[in-house]
C-alpha positions, -999 to +999 in steps of 0.1 A: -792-123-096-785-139-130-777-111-159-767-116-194-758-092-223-784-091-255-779-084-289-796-060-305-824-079-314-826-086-275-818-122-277-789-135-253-770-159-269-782-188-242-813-179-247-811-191-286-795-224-273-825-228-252-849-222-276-833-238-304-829-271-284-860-272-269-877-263-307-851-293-318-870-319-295-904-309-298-900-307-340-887-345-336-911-358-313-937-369-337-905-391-350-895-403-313-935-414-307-938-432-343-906-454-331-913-457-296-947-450-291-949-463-256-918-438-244-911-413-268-876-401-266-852-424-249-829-400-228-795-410-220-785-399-186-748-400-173-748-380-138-729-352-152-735-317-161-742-323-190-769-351-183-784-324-159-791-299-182-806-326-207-827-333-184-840-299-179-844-294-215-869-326-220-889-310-189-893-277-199-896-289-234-928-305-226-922-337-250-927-374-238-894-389-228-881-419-205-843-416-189-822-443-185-789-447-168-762-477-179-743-486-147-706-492-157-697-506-126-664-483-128-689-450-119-674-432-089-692-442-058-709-408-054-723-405-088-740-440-083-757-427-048-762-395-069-781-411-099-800-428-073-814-402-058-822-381-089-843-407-105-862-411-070-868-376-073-879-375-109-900-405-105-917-391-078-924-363-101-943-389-131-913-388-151-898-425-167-864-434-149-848-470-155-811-481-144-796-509-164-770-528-146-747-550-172-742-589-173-708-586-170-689-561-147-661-536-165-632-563-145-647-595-157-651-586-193-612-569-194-601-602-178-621-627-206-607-602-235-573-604-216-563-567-219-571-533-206-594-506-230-569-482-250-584-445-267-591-465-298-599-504-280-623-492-260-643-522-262-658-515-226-680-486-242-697-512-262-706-531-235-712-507-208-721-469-221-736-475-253-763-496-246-795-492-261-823-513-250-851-499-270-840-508-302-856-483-329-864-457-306-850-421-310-821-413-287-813-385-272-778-376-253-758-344-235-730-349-265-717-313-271-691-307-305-670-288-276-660-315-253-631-332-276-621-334-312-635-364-320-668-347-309-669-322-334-678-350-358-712-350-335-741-333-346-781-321-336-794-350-356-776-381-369-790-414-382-776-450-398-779-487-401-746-500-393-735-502-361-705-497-366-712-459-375-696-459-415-727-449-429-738-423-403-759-394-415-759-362-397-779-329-399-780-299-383-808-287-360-823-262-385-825-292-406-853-311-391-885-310-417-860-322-442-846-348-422-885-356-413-892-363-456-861-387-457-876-427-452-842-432-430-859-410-404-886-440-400-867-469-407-829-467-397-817-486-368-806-454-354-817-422-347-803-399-325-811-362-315-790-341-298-801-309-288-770-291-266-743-307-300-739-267-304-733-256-268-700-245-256-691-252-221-696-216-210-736-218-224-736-251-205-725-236-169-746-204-173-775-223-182-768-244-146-767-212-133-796-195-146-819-221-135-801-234-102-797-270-115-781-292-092-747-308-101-733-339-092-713-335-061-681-350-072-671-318-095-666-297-068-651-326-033-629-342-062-620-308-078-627-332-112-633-320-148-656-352-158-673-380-135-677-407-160-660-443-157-632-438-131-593-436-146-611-440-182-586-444-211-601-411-226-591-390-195-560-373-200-525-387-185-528-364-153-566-373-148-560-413-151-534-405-122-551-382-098-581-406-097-558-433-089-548-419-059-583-401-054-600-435-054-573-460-044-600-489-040-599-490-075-564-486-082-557-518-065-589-534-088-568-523-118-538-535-104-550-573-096-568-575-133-537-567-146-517-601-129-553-615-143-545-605-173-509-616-172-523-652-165-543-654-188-522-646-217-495-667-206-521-695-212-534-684-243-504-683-264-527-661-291-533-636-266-501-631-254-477-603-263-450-621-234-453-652-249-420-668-245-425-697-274-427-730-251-445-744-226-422-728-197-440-708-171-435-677-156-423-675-120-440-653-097-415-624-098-423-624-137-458-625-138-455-595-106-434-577-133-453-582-161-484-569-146-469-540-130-456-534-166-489-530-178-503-512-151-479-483-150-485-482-185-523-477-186-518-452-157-490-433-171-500-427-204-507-440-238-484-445-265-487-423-295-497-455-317-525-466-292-540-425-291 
C-alpha cells in the first residue's frame, strides 16, 4: 500500500504537484482550444517516465489534448515497440495519438552536415525532437527544472516569437490569469505549458508509484537512467559508452558515418578540419584513421570547449 507523510494542513507534498498541474492545464485550456481548436493541447510524448506521467495528468485532468510522438530514428528499439503499443492502447481508449516519422533519418542528415551533434551543435534536435506540426497550438511537454542545469531555465509557462528562443517569456504556474491578459498569450508563435517544470525526480517516481503507471521497459533490462536518442551527445561520458556496447548495432552505424563523414570533408575543402591544402587524397589507412579519430572522440567524451 502506498503511504505518504502530510503536513499539517493534511496536504502531502505530491499531492500539491498533482493538483497544481492538473489546475495548470485546465486554467490554460481555454488558451490551448482558442489556438488549436480542433485538438486542444498538443502533448509531446517521448516514451519515458516522464512522458508517462504527462500523460496521466492530461487524463485525469479532463482537458482536450492530442499526443504526438517524433520518431528520431536513433530511439532504442524497445521504446519504439513500446510507443507503439501505448498509443494503440490510448487510441483504443478515444484519446488523439499521431507518430511523426522525419524526412531525413538522424545518419543521413549528420552525413549532408558532415559532422557528428556536440552538447551545444546539436542540430539533430531541430530536426528530429523539436518538431511541432501544429503551428500556433499550445504545447505541452514532461520538462522538469530537475533533470539538468540548463533545465532550470525551464518553466510552467513560457512563450515567444523567435525561434531561436532570445525573446522567450516565462511564468510561473500561479501566474496563469495574468499570463491569460497578455495579447502574446494569443498571438505568439509559441506557447508552451508545462505542468511537472516543478517536480523533482522523487515526486515523479512516487507519483508512478501511487498510481501504478507503467514504465518503459528499458529502465529497468538496460539498467538505464534516460531512454531518449541512443549515445546522445547530452548523455554523460559513461552513458555514451555503456550504450555503445549495450546496443552495438548502432555503434557500428556511428562508426561507418564517421568514414562518411571523413569523405565527405575531404571533398569539401570548407568542411574539412583535415584538409591537407591540395588536391592530394587520402589513402585508405588515413581516411580509417581519421574516422576512428572522430569516433573515439564522440564516444569518449567532449572537450571542455565543445560542453
Amino acid at each position: 500500500m502506498y503511504y505518504e507523510q502530510e503536513d499539517i494542513f493534511g496536504t502531502t507534498d505530491l499531492q500539491f504537484a498533482e493538483n497544481t498541474a492538473i489546475k495548470l492545464l485546465q486554467t490554460m485550456e481555454d488558451v490551448a482550444l482558442q489556438r488549436c481548436p480542433e485538438h486542444g493541447y498538443i502533448v509531446g510524448y517521448s516514451g519515458g517516465k516522464d512522458s508517462d506521467c504527462l500523460v496521466d495528468l492530461f487524463i485525469r485532468s479532463g482537458v482536450k489534448f492530442k499526443l504526438i510522438h517524433n520518431h528520431t530514428t536513433l530511439d532504442i528499439p524497445e521504446t519504439v515497440y513500446y510507443v507503439r503499443r501505448k498509443f494503440a492502447e490510448w487510441k483504443a481508449k478515444g484519446i488523439e495519438c499521431e507518430i511523426y516519422k522525419p524526412e531525413k533519418s538522424f545518419w543521413k542528415i549528420c552525413e549532408e552536415k558532415a559532422m557528428l551533434p556536440f552538447r551545444k551543435k546539436r542540430f539533430c534536435c531541430a530536426y528530429l525532437k523539436e518538431r511541432q506540426p501544429y503551428k500556433g497550438a499550445v504545447y505541452s511537454f514532461g520538462v522538469r527544472k530537475a533533470e539538468s542545469t540548463k533545465r532550470q531555465r525551464r518553466d510552467s509557462i513560457e512563450t515567444r516569437n523567435k525561434e531561436n528562443y532570445s525573446d522567450q517569456q516565462t511564468f510561473h504556474f500561479d501566474s496563469t490569469e495574468h499570463v491569460k491578459q497578455l495579447d502574446a498569450c494569443y498571438t505568439n508563435n509559441y506557447f508552451i505549458v508545462n505542468p511537472m517544470a516543478y517536480w523533482s525526480t522523487s515526486i515523479r517516481d512516487r507519483y508512478l508509484e501511487k498510481y501504478n503507471i507503467e514504465v518503459n521497459p528499458v529502465y529497468e533490462k538496460y539498467g538505464l537512467k534516460r531512454c531518449g536518442c541512443v549515445m546522445c551527445p547530452m548523455a554523460s561520458d559513461k552513458e555514451r559508452q555503456k550504450e555503445a556496447k549495450l546496443f552495438p548495432k548502432y555503434a557500428e552505424n556511428f562508426e561507418r558515418l564517421c568514414e562518411r563523414i571523413i569523405v565527405k570533408r575531404q571533398d569539401n575543402a570548407e568542411l574539412s578540419q583535415f584538409h591537407n591544402g591540395g588536391g592530394t587524397h587520402y589513402s585508405k589507412r588515413t581516411y580509417t584513421l581519421l574516422a576512428k579519430t572522430l569516433y573515439l572522440r564522440y564516444i569518449s567524451g567532449f572537450s571542455k570547449k565543445n560542453k
